[in-house]
py3Dmol code that shows the C-alpha trace and the ligand (Angstrom):
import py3Dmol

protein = """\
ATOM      1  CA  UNK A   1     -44.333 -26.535  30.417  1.00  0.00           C
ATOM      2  CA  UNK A   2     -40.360 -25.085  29.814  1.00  0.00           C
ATOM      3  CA  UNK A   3     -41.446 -22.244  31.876  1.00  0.00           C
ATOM      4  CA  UNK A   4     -42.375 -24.610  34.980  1.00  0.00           C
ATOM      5  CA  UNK A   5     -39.360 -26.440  34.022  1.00  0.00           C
ATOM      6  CA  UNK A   6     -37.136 -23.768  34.160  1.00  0.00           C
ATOM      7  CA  UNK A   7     -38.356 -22.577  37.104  1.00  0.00           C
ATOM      8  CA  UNK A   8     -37.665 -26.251  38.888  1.00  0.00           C
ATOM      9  CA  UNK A   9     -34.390 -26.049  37.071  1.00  0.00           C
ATOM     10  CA  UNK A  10     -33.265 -22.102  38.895  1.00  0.00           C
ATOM     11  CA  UNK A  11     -34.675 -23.751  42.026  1.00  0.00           C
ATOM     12  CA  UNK A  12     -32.407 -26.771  42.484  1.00  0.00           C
ATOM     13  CA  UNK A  13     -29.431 -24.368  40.688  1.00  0.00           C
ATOM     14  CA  UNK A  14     -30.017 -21.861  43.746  1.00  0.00           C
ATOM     15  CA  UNK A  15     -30.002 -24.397  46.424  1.00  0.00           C
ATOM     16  CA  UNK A  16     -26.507 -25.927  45.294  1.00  0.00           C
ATOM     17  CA  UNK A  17     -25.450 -22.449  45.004  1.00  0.00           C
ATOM     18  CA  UNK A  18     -26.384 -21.635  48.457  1.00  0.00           C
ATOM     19  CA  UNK A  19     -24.904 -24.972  50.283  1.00  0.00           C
ATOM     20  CA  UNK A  20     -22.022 -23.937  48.167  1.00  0.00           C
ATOM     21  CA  UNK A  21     -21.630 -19.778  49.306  1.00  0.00           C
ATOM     22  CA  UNK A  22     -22.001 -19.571  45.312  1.00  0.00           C
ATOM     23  CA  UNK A  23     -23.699 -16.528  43.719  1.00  0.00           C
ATOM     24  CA  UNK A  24     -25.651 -16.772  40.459  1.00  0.00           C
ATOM     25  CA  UNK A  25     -23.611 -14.522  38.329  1.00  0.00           C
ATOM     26  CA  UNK A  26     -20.854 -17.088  38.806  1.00  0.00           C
ATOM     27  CA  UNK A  27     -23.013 -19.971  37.009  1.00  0.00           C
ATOM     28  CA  UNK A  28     -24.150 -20.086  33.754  1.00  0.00           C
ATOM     29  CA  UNK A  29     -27.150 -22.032  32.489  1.00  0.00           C
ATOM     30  CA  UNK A  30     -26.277 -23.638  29.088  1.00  0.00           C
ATOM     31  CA  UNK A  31     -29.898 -24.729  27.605  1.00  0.00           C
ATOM     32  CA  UNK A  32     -29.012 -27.905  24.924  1.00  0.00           C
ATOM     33  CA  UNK A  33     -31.323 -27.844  22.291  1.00  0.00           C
ATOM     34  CA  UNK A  34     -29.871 -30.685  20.445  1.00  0.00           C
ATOM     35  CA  UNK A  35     -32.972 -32.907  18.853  1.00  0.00           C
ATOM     36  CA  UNK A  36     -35.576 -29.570  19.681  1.00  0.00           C
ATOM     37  CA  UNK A  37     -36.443 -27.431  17.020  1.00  0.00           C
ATOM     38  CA  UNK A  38     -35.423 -23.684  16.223  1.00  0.00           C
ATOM     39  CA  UNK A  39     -38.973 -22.979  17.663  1.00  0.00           C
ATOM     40  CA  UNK A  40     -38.215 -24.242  21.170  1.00  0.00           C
ATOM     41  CA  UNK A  41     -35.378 -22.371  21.437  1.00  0.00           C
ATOM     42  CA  UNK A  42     -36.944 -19.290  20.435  1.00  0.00           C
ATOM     43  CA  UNK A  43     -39.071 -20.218  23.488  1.00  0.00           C
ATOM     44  CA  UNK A  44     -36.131 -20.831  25.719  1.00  0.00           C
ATOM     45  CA  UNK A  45     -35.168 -16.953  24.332  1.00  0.00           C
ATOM     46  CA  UNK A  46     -38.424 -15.523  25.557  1.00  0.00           C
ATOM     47  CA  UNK A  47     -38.127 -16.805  28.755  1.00  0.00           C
ATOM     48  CA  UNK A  48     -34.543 -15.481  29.159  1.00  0.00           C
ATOM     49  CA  UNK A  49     -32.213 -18.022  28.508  1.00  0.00           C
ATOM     50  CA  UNK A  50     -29.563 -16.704  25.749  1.00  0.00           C
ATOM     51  CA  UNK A  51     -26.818 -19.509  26.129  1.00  0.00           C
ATOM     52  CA  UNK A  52     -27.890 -22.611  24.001  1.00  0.00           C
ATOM     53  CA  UNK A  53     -25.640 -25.990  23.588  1.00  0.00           C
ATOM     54  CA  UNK A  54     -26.067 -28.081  20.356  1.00  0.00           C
ATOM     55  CA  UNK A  55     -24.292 -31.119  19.463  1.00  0.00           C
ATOM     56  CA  UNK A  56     -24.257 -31.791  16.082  1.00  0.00           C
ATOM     57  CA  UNK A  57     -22.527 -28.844  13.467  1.00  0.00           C
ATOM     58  CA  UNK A  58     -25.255 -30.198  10.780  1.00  0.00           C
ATOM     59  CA  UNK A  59     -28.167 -30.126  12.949  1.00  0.00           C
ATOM     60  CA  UNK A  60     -27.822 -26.478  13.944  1.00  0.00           C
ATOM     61  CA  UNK A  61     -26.718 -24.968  10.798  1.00  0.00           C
ATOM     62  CA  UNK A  62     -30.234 -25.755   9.421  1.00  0.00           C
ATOM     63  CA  UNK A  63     -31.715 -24.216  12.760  1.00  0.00           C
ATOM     64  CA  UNK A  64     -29.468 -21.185  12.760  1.00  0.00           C
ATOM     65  CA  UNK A  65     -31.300 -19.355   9.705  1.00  0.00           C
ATOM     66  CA  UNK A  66     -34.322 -19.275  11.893  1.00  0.00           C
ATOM     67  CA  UNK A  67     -32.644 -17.515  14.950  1.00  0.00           C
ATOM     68  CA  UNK A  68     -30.609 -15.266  13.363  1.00  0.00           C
ATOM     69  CA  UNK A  69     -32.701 -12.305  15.078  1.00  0.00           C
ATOM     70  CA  UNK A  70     -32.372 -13.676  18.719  1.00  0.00           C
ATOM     71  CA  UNK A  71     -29.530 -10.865  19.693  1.00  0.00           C
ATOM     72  CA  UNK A  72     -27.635 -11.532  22.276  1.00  0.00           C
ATOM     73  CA  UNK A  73     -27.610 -15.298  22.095  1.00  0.00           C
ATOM     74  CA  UNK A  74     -24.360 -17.139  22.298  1.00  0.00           C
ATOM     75  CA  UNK A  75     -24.225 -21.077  20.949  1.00  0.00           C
ATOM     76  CA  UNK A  76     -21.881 -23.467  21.896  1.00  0.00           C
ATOM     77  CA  UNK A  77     -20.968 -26.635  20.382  1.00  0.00           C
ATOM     78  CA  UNK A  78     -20.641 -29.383  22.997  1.00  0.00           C
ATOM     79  CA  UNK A  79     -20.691 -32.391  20.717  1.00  0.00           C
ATOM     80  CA  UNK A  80     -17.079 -33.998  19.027  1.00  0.00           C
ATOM     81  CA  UNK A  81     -16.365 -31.415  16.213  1.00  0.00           C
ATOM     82  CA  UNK A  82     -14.538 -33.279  13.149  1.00  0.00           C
ATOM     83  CA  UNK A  83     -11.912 -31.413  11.524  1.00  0.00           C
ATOM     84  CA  UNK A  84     -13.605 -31.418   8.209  1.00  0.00           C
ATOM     85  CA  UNK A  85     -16.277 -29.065   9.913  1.00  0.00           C
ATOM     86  CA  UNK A  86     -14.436 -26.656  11.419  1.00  0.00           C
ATOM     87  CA  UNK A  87     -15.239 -23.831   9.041  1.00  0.00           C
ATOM     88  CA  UNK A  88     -18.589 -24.383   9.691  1.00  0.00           C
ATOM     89  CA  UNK A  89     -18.538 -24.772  13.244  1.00  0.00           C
ATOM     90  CA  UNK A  90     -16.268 -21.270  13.568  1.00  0.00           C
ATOM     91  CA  UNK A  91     -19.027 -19.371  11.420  1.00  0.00           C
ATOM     92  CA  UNK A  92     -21.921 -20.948  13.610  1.00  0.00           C
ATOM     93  CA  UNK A  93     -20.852 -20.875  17.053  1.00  0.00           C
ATOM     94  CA  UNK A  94     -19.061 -18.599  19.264  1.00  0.00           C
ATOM     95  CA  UNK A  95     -17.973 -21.095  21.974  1.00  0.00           C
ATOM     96  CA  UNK A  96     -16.158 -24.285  20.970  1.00  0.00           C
ATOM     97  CA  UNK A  97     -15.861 -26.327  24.468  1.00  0.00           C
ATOM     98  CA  UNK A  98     -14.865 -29.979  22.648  1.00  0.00           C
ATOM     99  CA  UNK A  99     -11.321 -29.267  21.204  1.00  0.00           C
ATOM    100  CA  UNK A 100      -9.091 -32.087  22.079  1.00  0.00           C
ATOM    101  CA  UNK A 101      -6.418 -32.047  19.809  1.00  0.00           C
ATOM    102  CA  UNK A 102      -3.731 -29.793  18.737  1.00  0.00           C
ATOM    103  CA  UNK A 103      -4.724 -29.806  15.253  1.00  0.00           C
ATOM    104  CA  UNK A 104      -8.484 -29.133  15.470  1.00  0.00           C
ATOM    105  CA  UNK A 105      -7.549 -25.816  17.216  1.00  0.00           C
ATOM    106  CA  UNK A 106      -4.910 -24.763  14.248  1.00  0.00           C
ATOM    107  CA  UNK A 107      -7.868 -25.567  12.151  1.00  0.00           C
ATOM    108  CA  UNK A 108     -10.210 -23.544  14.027  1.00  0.00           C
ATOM    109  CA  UNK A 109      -8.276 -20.531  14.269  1.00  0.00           C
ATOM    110  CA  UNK A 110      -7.259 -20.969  10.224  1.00  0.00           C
ATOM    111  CA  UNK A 111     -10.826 -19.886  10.034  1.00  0.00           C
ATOM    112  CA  UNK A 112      -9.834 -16.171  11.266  1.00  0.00           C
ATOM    113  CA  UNK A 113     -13.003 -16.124  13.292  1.00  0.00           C
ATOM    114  CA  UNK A 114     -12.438 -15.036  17.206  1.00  0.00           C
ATOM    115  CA  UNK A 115     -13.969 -18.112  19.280  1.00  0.00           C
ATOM    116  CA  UNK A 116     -14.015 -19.014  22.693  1.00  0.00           C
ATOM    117  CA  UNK A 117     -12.699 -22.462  23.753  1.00  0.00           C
ATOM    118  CA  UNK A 118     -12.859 -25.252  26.087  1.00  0.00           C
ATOM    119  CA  UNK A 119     -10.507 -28.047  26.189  1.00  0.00           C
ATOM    120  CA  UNK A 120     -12.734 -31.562  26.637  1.00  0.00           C
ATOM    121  CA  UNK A 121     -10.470 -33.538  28.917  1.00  0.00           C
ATOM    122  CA  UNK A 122     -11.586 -37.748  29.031  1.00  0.00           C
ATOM    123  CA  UNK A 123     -11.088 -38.486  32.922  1.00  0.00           C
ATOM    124  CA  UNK A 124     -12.282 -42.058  32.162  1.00  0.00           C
ATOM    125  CA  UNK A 125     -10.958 -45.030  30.182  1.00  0.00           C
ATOM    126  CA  UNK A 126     -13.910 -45.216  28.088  1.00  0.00           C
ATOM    127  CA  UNK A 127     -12.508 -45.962  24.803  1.00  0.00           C
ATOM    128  CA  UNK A 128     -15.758 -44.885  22.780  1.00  0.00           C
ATOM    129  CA  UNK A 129     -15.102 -41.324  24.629  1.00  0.00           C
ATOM    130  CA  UNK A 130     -13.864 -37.879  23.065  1.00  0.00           C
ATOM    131  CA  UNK A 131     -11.622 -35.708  24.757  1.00  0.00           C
ATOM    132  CA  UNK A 132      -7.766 -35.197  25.390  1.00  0.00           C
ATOM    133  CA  UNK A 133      -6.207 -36.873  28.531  1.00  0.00           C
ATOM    134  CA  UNK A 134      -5.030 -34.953  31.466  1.00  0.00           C
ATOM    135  CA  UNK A 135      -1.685 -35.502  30.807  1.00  0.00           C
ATOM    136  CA  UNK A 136      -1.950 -33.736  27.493  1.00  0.00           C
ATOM    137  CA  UNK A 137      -3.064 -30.421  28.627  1.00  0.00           C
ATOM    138  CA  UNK A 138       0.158 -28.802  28.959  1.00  0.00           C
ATOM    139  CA  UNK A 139       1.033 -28.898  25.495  1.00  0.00           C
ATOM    140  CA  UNK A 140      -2.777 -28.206  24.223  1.00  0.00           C
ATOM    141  CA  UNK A 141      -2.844 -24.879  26.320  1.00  0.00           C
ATOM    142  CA  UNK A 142       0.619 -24.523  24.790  1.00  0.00           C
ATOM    143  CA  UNK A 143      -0.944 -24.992  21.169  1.00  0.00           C
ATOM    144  CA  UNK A 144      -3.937 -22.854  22.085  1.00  0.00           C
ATOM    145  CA  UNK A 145      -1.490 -20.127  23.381  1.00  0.00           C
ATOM    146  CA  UNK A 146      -0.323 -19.679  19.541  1.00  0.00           C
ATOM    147  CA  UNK A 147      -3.513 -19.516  17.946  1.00  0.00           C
ATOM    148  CA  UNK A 148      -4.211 -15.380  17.808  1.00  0.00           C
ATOM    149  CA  UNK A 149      -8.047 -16.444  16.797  1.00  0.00           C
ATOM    150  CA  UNK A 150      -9.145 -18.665  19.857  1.00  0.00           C
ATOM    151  CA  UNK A 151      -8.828 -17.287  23.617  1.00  0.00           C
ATOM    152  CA  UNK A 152      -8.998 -20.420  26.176  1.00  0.00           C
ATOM    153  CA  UNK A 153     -11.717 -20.222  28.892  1.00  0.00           C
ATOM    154  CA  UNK A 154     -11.748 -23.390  29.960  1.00  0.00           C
ATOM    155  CA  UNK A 155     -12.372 -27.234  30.821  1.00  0.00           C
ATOM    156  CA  UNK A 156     -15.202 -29.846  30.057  1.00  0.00           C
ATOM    157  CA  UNK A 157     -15.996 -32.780  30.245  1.00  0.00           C
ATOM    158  CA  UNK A 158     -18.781 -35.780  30.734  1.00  0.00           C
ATOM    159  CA  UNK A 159     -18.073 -38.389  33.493  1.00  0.00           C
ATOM    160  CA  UNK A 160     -19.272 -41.870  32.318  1.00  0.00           C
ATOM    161  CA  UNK A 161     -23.234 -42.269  32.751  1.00  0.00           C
ATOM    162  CA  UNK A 162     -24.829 -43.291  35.567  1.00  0.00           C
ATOM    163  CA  UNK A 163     -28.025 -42.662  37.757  1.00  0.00           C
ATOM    164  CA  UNK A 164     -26.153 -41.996  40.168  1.00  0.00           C
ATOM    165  CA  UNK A 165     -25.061 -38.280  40.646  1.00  0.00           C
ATOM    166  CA  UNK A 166     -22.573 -39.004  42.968  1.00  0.00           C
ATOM    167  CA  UNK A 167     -20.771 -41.228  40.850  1.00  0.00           C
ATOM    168  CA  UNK A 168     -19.679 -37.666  39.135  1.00  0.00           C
ATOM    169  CA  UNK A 169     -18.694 -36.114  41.777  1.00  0.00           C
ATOM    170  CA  UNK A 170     -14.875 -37.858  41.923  1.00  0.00           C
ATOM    171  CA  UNK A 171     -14.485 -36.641  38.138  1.00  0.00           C
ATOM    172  CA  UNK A 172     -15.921 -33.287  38.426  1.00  0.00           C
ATOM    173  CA  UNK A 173     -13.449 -32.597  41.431  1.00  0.00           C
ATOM    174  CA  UNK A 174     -10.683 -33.530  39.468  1.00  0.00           C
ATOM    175  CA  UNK A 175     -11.300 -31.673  36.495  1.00  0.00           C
ATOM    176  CA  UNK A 176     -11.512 -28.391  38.970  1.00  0.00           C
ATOM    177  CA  UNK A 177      -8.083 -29.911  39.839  1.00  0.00           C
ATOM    178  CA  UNK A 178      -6.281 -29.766  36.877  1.00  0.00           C
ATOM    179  CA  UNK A 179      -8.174 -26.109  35.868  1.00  0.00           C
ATOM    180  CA  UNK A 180      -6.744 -24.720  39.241  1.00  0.00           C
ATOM    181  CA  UNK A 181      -3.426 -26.218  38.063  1.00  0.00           C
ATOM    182  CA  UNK A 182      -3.133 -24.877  34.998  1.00  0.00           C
ATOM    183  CA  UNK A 183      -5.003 -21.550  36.152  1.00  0.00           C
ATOM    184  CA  UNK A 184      -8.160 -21.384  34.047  1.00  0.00           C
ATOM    185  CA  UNK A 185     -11.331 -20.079  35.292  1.00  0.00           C
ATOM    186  CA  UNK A 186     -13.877 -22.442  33.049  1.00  0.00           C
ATOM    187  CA  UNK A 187     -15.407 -25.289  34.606  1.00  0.00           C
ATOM    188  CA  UNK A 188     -18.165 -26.823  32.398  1.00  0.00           C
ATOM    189  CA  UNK A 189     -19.846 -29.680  33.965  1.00  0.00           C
ATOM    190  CA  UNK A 190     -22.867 -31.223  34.736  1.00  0.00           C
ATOM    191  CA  UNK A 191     -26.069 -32.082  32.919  1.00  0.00           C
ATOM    192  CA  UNK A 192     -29.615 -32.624  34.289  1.00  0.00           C
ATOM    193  CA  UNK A 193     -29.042 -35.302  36.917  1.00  0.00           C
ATOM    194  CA  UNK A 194     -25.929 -34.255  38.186  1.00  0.00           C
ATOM    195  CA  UNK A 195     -26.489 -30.681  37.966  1.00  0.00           C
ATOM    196  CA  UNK A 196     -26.196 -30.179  41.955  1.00  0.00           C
ATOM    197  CA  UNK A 197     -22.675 -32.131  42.371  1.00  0.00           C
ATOM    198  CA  UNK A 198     -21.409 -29.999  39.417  1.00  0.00           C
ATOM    199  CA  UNK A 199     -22.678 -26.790  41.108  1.00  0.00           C
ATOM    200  CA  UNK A 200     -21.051 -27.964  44.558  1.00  0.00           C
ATOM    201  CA  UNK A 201     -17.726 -28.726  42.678  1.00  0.00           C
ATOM    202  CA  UNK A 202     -17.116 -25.362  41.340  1.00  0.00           C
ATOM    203  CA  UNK A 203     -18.818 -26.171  37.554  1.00  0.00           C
ATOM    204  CA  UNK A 204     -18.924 -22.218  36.062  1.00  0.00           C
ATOM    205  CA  UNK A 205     -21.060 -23.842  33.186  1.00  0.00           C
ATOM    206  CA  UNK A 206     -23.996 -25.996  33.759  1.00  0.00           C
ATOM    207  CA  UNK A 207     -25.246 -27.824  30.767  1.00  0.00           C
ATOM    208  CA  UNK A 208     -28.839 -28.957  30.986  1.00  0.00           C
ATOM    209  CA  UNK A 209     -30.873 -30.596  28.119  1.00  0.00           C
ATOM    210  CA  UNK A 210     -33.986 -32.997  29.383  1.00  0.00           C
ATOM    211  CA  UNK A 211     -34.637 -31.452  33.235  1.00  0.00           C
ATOM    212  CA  UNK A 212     -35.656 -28.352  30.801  1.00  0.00           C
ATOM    213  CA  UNK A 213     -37.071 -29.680  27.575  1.00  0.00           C
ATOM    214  CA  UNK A 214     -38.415 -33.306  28.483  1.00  0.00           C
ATOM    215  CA  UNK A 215     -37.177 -36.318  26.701  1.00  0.00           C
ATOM    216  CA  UNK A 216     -35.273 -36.211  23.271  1.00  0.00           C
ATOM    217  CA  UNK A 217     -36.529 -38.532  20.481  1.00  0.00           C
ATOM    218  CA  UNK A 218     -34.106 -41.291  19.828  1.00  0.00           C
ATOM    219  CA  UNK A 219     -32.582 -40.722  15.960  1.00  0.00           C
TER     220      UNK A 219
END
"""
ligand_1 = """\
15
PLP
C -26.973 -33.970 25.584
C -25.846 -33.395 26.369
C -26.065 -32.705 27.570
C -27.435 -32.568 28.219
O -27.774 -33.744 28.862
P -29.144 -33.866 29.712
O -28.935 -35.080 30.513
O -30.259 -33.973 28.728
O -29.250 -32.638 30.548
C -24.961 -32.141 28.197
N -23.719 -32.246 27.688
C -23.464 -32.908 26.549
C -22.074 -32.987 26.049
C -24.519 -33.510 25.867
O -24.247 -34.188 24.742
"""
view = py3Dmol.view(width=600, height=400)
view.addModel(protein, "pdb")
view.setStyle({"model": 0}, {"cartoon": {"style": "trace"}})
view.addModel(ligand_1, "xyz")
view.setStyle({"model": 1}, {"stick": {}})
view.zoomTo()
view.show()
């Protein structure tokens, strides 16, 4: 079943790539595991994938025990990281890509861990939303800039929902706008149904959850 799957999911990554001139080493394939157990991602592992997403700091620290001998893996955290977790989210995960505030990053490099970050930018007016607005980049990368701990890859972030792929496409293009601004190479966008207008904008990081593991339960 994942193996099909992620066969379907390499096929439509390769077409986008191809409309786009893209090559694969430019694209990576986050798999988000949130909901699935340790055991399906040790299945994801088997068949290759070694870049997982999770969402929830609580949720994967009592997966993590069980994949400690998976080398080579990398986890991000791609869900809204409170600041009262930040210890644990440094000693879990190597990437952080939700840090929207100036003070969750001094927190996170208090830790003394080295971590990879993305700054989650809110290109909507959604109120319920995460994420730092555009115009407050400049003085994030400024803050991230004096934090010896965390290097800055990055943008992400998650247009409002709808069927409707192209309804993403006028938010992904503007977060490659204001990465090309402020000259960072990151672009992670895109989940299962808008995978192909993510690839065509420039995303660098795809991240796909249901297209490869089916449906997640609801609590
Ligand atoms: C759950 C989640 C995804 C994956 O979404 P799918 O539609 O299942 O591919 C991607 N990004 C974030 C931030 C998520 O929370």
């Amino acid at each position: 079943m994942l193996k099909q799957r992620l066969e379907c999911v390499e096929e439509r990554i390769c077409r986008a790539l191809q409309r786009s001139g893209r090559a694969r080493a430019g694209l990576t394939l986050l798999a988000v595991t949130k909901k699935f157990s340790a055991d399906v991602i040790r299945q994801a592992y088997e068949l290759g994938l070694r870049e997982f997403g999770e969402n929830y700091v609580q949720e994967f620290e009592l997966k993590a025990p069980a994949l400690q001998d998976l080398a080579g893996t990398r986890f991000h955290l791609i869900g809204h990281l409170q600041s009262n977790k930040t210890k644990k989210a440094a000693a879990l995960f190597s990437v952080i890509q939700t840090v929207d505030s100036a003070k969750l990053a001094e927190r996170l490099n208090d830790c003394g861990r080295p971590l990879e970050v993305m700054l989650e930018v809110k290109l909507s007016g959604e109120a319920s939303k995460a994420g730092a607005a555009p115009e407050e980049i400049p003085a994030l990368i400024d803050a991230l800039v004096a934090c010896p701990n965390l290097r800055l890859t990055g943008l992400m972030t998650m247009p409002p929902w709808s069927e409707d792929a192209e309804t993403s496409r006028p938010y992904f293009r503007r977060l490659r706008e204001l990465a090309d601004r402020h000259k960072l190479a990151g672009l992670s966008m895109g989940m299962s149904h808008d995978l192909e207008v993510a690839i065509e904008e420039g995303a660098t990081i795809i991240r796909i959850g249901t297209a490869l593991f089916g449906p997640r339960r609801k609590n």
